[in-house]
Structures are given as structure tokens and as C-alpha cells.
OpenMM code with the backbone's topology and positions (N, CA, C; nanometers):
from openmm import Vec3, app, unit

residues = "UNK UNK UNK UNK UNK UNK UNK UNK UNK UNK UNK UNK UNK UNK UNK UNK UNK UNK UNK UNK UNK UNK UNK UNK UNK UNK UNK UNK UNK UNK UNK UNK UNK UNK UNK UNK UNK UNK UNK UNK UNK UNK UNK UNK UNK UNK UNK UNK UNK UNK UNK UNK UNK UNK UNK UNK UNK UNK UNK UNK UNK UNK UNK UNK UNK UNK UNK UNK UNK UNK UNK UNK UNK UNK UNK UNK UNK UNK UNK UNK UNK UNK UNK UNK UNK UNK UNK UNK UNK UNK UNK UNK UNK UNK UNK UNK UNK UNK UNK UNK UNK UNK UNK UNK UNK UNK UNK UNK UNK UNK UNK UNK UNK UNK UNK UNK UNK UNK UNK UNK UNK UNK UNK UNK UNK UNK UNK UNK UNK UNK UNK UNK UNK UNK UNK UNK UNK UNK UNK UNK UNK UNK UNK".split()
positions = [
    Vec3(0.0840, -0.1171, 0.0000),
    Vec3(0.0000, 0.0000, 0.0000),
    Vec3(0.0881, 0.1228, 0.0000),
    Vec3(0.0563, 0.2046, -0.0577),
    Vec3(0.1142, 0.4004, -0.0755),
    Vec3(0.1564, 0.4365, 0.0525),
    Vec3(0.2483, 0.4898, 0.0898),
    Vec3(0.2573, 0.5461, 0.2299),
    Vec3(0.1994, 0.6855, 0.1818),
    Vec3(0.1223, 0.6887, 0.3153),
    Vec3(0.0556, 0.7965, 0.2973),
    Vec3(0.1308, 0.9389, 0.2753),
    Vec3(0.2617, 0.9648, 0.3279),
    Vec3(0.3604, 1.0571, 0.3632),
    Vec3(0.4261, 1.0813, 0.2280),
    Vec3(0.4327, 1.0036, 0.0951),
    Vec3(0.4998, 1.0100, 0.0323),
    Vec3(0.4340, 1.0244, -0.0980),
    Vec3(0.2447, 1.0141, -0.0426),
    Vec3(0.1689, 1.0580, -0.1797),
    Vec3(0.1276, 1.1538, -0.1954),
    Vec3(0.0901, 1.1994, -0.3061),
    Vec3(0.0309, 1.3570, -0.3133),
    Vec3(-0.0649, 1.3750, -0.2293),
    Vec3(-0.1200, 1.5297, -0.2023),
    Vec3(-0.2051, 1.6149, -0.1118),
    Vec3(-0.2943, 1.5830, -0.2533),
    Vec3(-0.4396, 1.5642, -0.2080),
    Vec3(-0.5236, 1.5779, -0.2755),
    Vec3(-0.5949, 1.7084, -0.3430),
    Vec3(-0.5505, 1.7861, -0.3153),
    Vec3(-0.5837, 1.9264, -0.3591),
    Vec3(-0.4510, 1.9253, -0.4664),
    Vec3(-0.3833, 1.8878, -0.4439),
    Vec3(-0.2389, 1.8796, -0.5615),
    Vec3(-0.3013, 1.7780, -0.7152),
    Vec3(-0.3558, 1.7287, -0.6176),
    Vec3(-0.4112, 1.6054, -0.7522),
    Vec3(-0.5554, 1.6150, -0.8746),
    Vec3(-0.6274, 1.7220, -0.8048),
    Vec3(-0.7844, 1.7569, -0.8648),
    Vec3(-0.7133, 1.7957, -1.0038),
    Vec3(-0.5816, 1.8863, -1.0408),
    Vec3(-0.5613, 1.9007, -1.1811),
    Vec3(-0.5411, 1.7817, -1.2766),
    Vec3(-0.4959, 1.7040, -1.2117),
    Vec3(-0.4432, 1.5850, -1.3194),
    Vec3(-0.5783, 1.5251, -1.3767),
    Vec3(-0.5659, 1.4340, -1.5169),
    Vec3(-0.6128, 1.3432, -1.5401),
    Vec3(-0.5620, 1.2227, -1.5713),
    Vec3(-0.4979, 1.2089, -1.5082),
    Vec3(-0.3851, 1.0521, -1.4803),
    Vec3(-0.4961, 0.9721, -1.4411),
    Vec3(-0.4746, 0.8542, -1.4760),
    Vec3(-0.5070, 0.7291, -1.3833),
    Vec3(-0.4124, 0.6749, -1.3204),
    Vec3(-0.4267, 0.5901, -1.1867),
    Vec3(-0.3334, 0.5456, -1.1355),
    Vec3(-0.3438, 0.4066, -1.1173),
    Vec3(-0.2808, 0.3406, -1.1505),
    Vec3(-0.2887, 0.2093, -1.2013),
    Vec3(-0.4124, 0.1512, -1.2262),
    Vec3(-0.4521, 0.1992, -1.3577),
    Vec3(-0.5545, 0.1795, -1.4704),
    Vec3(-0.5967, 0.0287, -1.4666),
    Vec3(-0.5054, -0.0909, -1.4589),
    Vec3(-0.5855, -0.1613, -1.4405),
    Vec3(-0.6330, -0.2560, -1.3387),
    Vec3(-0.5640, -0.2320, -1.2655),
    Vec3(-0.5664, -0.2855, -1.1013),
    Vec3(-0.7341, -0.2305, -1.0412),
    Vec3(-0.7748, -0.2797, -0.9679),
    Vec3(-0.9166, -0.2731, -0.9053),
    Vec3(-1.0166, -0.2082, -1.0109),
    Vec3(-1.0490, -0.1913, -1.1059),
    Vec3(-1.1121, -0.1120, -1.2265),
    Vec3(-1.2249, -0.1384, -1.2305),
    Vec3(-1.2825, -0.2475, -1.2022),
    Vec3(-1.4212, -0.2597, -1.1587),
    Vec3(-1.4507, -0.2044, -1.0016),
    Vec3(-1.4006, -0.2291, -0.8967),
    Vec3(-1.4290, -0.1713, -0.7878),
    Vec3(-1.4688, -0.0181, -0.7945),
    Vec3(-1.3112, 0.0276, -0.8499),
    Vec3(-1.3769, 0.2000, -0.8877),
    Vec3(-1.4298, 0.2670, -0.9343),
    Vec3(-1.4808, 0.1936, -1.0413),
    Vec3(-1.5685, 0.2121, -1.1634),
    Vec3(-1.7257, 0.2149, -1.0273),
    Vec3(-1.7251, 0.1120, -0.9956),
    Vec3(-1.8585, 0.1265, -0.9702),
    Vec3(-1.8757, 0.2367, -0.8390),
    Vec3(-1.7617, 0.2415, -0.7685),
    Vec3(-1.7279, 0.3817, -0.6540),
    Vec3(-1.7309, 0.4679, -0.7272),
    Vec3(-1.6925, 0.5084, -0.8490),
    Vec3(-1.7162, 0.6346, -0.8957),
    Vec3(-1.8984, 0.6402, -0.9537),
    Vec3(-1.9114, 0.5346, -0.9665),
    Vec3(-2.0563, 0.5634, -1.0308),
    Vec3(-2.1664, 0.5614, -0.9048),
    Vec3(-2.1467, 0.5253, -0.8132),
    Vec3(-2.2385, 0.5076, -0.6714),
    Vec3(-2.2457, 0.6490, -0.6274),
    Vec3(-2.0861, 0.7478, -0.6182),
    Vec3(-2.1116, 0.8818, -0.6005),
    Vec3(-2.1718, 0.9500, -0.6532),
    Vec3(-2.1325, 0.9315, -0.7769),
    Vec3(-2.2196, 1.0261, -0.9325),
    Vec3(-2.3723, 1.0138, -0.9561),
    Vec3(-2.3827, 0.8727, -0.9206),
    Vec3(-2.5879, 0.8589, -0.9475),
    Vec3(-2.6136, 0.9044, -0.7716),
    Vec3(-2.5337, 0.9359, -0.6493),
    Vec3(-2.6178, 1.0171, -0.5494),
    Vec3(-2.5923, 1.1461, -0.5809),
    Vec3(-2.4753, 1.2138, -0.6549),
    Vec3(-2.4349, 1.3412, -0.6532),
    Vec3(-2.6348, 1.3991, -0.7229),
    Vec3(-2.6239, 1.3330, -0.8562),
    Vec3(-2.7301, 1.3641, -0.9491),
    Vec3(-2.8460, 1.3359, -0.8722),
    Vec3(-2.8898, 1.2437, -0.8073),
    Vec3(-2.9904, 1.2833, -0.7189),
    Vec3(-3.0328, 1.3656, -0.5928),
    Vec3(-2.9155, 1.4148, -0.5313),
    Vec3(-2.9363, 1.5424, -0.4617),
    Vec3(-2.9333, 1.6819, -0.5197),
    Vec3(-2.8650, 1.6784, -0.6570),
    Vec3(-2.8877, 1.7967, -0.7650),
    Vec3(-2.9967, 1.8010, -0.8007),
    Vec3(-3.0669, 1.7235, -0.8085),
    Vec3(-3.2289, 1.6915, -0.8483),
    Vec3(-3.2792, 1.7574, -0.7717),
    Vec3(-3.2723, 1.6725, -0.6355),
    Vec3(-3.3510, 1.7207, -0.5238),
    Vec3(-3.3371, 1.8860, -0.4878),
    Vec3(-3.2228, 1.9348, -0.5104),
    Vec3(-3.1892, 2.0574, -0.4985),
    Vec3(-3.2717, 2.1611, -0.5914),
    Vec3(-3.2841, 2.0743, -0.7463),
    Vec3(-3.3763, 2.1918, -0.7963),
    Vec3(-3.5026, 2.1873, -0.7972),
    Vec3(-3.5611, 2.0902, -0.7521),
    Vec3(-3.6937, 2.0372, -0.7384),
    Vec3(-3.7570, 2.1280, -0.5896),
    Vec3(-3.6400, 2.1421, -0.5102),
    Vec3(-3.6789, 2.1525, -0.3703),
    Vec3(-3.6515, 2.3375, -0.3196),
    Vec3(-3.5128, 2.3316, -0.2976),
    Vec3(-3.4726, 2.4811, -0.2577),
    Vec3(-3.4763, 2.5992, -0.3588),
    Vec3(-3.4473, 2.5345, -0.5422),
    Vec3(-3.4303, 2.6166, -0.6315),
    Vec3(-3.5360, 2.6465, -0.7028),
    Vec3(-3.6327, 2.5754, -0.6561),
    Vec3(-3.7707, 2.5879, -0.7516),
    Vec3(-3.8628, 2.7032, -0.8049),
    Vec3(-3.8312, 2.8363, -0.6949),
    Vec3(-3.8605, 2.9320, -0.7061),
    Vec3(-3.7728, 2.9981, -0.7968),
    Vec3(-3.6732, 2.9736, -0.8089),
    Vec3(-3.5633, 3.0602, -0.9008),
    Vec3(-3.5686, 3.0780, -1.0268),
    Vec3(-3.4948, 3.1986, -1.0744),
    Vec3(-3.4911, 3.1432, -1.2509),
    Vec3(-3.4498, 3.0216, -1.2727),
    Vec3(-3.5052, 2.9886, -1.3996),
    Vec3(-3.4557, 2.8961, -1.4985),
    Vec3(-3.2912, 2.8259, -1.4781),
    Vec3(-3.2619, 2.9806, -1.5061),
    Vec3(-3.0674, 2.8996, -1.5076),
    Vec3(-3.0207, 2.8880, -1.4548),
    Vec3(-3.1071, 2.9596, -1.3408),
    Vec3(-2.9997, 2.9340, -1.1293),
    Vec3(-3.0577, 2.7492, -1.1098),
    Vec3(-3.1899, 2.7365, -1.1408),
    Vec3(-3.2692, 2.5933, -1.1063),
    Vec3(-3.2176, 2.5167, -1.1508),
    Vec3(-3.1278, 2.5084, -1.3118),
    Vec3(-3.1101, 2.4628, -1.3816),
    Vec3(-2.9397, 2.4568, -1.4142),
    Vec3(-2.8668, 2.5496, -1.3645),
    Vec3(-2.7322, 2.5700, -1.4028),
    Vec3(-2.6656, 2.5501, -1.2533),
    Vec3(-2.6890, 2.5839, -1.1192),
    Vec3(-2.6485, 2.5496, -1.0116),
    Vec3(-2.6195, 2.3861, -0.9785),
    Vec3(-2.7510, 2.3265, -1.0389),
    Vec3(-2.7099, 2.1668, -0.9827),
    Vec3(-2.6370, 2.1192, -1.0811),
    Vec3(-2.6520, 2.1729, -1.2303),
    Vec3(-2.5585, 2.1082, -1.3379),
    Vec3(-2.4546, 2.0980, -1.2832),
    Vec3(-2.3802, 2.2186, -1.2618),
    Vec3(-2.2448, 2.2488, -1.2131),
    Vec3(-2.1779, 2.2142, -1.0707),
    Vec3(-2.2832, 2.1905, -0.9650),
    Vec3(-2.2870, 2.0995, -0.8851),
    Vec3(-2.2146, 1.9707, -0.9142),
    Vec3(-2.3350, 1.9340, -0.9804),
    Vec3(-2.3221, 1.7600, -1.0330),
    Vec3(-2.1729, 1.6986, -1.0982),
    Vec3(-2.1443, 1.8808, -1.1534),
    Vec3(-2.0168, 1.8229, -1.2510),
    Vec3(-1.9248, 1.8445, -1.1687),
    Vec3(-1.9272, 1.9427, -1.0764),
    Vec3(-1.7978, 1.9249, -0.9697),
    Vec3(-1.7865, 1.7872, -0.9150),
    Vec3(-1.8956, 1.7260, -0.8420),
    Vec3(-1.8948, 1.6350, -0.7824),
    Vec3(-1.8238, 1.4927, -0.8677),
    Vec3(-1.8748, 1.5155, -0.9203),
    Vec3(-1.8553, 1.4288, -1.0282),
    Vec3(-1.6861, 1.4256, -1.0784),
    Vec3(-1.6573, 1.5490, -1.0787),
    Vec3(-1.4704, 1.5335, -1.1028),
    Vec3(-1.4178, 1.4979, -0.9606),
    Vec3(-1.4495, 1.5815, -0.8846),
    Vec3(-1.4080, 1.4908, -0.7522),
    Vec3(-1.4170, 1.3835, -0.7061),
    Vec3(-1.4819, 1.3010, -0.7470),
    Vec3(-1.5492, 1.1343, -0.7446),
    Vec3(-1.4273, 1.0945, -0.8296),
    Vec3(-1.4311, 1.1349, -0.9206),
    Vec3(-1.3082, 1.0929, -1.0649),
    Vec3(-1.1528, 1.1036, -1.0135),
    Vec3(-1.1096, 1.2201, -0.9341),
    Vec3(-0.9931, 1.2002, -0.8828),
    Vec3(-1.0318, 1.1183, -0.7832),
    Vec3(-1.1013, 1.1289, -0.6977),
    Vec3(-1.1139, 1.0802, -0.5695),
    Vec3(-1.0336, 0.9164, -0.5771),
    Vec3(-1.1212, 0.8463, -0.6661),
    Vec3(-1.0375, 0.6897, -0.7167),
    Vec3(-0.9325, 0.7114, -0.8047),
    Vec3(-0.9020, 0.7705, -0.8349),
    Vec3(-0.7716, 0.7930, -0.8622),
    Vec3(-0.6577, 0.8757, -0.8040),
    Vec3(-0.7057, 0.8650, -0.6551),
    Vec3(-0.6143, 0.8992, -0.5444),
    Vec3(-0.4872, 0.8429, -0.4941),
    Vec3(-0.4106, 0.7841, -0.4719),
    Vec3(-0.3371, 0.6350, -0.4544),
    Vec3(-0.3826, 0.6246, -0.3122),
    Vec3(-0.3808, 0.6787, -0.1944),
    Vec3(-0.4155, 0.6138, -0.0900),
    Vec3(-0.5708, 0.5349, -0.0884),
    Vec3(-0.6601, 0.6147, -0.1887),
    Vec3(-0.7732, 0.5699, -0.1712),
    Vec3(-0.8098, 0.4467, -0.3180),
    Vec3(-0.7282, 0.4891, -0.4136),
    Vec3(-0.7261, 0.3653, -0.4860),
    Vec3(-0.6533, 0.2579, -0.4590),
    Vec3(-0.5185, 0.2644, -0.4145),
    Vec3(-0.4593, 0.1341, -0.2901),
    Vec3(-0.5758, 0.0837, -0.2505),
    Vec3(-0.6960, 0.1634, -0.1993),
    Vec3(-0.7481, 0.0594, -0.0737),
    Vec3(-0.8686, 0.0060, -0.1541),
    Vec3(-0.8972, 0.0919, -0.2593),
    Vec3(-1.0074, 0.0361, -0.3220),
    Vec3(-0.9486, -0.1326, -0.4203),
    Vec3(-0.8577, -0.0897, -0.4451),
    Vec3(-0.7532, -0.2020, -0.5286),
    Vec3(-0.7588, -0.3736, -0.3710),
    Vec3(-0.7282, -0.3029, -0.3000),
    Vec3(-0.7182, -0.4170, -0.1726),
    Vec3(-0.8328, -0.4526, -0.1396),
    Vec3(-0.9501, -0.3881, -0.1672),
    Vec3(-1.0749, -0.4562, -0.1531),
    Vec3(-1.1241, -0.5092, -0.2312),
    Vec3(-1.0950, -0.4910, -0.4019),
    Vec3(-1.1311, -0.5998, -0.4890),
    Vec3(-1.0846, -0.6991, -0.4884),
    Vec3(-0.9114, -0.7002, -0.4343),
    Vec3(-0.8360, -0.8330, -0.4078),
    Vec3(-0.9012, -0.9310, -0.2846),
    Vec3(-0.9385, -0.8849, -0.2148),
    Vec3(-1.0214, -0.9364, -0.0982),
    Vec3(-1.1653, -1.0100, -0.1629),
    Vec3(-1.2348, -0.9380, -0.2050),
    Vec3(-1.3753, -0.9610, -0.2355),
    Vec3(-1.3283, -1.1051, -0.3677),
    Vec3(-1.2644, -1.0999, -0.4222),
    Vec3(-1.2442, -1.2270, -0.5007),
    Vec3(-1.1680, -1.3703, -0.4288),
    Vec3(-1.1015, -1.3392, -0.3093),
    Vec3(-1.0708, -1.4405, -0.2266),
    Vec3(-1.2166, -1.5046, -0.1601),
    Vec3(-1.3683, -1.4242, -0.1558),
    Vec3(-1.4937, -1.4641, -0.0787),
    Vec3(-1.4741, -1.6035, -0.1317),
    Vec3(-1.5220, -1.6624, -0.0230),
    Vec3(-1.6153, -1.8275, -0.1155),
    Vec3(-1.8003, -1.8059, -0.0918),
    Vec3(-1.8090, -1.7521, -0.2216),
    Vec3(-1.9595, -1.7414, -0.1845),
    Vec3(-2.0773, -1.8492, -0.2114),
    Vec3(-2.1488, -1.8201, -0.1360),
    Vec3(-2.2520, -1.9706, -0.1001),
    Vec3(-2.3224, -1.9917, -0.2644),
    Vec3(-2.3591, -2.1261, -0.2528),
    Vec3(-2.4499, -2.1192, -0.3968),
    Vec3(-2.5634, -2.0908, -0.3324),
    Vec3(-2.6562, -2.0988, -0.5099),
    Vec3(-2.7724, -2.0653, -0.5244),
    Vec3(-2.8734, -2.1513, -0.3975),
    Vec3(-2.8377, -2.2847, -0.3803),
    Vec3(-2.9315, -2.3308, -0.2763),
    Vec3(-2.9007, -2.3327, -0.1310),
    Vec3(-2.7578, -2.2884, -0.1039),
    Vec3(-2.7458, -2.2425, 0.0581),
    Vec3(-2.7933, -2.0976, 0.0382),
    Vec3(-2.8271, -2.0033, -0.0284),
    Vec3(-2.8394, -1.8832, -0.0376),
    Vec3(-2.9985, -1.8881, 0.0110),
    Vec3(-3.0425, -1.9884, -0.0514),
    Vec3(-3.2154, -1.9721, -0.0389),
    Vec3(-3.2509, -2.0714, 0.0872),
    Vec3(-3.1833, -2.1375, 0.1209),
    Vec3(-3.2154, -2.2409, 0.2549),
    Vec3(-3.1837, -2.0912, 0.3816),
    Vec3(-3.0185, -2.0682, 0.3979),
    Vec3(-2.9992, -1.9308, 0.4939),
    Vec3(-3.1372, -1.8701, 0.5215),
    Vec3(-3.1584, -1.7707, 0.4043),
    Vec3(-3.2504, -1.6927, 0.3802),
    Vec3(-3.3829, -1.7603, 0.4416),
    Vec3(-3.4387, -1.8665, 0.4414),
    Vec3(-3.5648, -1.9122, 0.4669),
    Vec3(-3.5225, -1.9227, 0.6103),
    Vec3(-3.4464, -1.9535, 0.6592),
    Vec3(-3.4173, -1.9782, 0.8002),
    Vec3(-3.4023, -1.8267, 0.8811),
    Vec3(-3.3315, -1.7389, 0.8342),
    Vec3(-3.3570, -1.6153, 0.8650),
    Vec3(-3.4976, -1.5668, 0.8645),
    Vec3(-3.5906, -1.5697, 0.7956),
    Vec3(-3.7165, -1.5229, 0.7857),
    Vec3(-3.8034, -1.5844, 0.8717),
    Vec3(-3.7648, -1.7465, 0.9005),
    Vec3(-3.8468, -1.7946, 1.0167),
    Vec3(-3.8013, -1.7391, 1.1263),
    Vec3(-3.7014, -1.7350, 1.1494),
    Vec3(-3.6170, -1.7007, 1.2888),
    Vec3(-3.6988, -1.5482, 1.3126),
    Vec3(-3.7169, -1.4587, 1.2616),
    Vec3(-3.7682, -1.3136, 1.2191),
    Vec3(-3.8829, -1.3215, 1.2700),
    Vec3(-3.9789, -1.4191, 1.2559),
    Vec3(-4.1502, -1.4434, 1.2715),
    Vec3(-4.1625, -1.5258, 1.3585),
    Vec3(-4.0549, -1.6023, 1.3834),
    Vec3(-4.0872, -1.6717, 1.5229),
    Vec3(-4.0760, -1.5515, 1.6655),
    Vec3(-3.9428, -1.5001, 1.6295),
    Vec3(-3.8850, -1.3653, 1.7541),
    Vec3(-3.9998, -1.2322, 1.7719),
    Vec3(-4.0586, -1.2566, 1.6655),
    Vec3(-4.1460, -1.1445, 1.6429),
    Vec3(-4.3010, -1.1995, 1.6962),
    Vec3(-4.3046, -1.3401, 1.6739),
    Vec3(-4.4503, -1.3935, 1.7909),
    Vec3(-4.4179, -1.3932, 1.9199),
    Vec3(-4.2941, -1.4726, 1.9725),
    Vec3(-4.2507, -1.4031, 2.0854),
    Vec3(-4.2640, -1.3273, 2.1453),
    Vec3(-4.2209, -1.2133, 2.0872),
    Vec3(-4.1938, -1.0857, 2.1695),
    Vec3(-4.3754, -1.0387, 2.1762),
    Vec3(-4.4275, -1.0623, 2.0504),
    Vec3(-4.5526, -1.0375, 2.0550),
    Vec3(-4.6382, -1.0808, 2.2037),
    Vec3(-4.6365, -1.2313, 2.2310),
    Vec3(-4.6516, -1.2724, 2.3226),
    Vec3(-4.6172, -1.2621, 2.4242),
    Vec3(-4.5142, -1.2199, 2.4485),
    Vec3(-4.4694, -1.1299, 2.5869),
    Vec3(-4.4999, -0.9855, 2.5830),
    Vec3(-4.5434, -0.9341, 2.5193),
    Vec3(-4.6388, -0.8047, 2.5369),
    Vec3(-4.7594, -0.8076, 2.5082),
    Vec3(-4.8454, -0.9170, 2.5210),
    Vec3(-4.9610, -0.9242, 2.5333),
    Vec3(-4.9722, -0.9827, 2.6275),
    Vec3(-4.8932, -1.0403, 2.6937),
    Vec3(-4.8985, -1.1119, 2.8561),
    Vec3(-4.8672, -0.9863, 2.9593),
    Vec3(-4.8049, -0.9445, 2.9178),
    Vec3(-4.7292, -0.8225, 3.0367),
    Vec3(-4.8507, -0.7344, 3.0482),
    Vec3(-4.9338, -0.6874, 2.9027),
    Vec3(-5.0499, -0.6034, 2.9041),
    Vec3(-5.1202, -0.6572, 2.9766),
    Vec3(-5.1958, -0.7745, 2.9514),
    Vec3(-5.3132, -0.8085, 3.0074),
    Vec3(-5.2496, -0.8173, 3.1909),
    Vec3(-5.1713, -0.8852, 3.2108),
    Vec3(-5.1182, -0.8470, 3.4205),
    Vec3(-5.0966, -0.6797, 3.4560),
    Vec3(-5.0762, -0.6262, 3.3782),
    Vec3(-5.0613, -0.4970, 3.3901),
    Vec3(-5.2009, -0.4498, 3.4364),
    Vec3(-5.2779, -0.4992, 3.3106),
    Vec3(-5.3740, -0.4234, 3.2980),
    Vec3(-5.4722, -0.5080, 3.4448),
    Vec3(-5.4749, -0.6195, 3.4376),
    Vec3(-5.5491, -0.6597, 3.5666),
    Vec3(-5.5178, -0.5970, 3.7122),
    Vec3(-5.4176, -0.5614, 3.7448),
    Vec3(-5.3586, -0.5340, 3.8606),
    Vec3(-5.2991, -0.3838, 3.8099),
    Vec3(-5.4008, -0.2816, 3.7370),
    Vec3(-5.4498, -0.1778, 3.7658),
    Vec3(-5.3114, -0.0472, 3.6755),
    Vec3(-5.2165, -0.1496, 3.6731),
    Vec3(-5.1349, -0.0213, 3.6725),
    Vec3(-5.1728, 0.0638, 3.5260),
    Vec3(-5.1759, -0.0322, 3.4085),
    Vec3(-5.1800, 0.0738, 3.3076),
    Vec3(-5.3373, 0.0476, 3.2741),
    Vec3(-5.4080, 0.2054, 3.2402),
    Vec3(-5.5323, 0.2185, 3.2639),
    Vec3(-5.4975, 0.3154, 3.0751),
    Vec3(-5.5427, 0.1767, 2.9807),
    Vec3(-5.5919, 0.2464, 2.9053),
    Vec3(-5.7063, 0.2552, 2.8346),
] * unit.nanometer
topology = app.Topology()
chain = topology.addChain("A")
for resn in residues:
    res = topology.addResidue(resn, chain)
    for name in ("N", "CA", "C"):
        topology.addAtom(name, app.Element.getBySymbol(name[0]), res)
């Protein structure tokens, strides 16, 4: 991994359009850059839909653009940071070491979770309909 001491200041880096090792983790960042960019664009939305709505046209309309596109270059260096693409790079290396379950431990888990869910949930049900009704006999809660 980059020592941190010996990589650029990120404000040093917003000019470049380098990639930094282009093909190392490239799906990981790809989709980190696109997870920022489709929330950037939906709070630009929300922004002109919501606070800018009263405004002209090109404030409603040119504020979140330019928003969106800042964000959006900053997302773009951002993975192409080295401390933060190092780590994004070390988490795709990780995530391909998973052994992930198949299709029929996936759906057995899952069914067992959902009972476990509705059983804890009659439970608890049942212990607050017991506690109500002694409560309620012996006066204390009067509703």
C-alpha cells in the first residue's frame, strides 16, 4: 500500500487526469465512482426540485448542473487517489478471495432467517400481550 507521507495532497491532484494504475481494481472503482455520481445527481435533483424551484430557470437549472459536474470530477480524482485507490484495489483483491454460497445455501440461509424473524417477532408479541393483560389486571396501566 502508498505510504501515505509520500503521496500527493489531494488538492495537488484535482488538476491531473492521470489514472493510477488503470488496471488494477477497475471494476471496484468504476462502480465507486458511479455510486457517487448517481447520489451526486440525485441530490442535484432534489436541490432543484426543492430549494431552487422558485428561481430562474438557469440558477434551477445551471447550479445543480455544475454541482453535479464538480462532484462528479471529484469522485473521478477521488479513485484515482493512490491512498484511496490502494485501498479500493485491496478490496477488490479481498472480495475475489470470498467463497460465496451457492444458489441453494443462499435460499435455505434466507428461509431460516425469515423464520427465525416471525418466530422472535410472535414471541416478543406474546410477551407483550402477557405483560399487558397483568398490567392491565392489577391496575397499573389504565388504558
Amino acid at each position: 500500500m502508498a505510504n501515505v507521507n509520500q503521496s500527493p495532497r489531494f488538492a495537488s491532484e484535482l488538476g491531473s487526469i492521470s489514472l493510477y494504475k488503470k488496471t488494477q481494481g477497475r471494476l471496484t472503482r468504476q462502480l465507486t465512482f458511479l455510486a457517487v455520481v448517481v447520489g451526486a445527481c440525485c441530490a442535484c435533483f432534489q436541490l432543484s426540485t426543492s430549494w431552487l424551484v422558485d428561481s430562474e430557470k438557469a440558477i434551477s437549472l445551471g447550479v445543480p448542473i455544475a454541482l453535479a459536474a464538480l462532484i462528479s470530477w471529484l469522485a473521478f480524482r477521488a479513485v484515482n487517489y493512490p491512498p484511496f485507490a490502494e485501498f479500493l484495489i485491496s478490496v477488490q483483491a479481498e472480495v475475489t478471495k470470498v467463497n460465496w454460497p451457492s444458489w441453494g445455501e443462499l435460499k435455505r440461509a434466507t428461509i431460516v432467517v425469515i423464520v427465525a424473524m416471525f418466530f422472535l417477532g410472535f414471541i416478543l408479541f406474546a410477551y407483550d400481550f402477557v405483560w399487558y393483560k397483568v398490567l392491565s389486571l392489577l391496575g397499573v396501566l389504565q388504558v
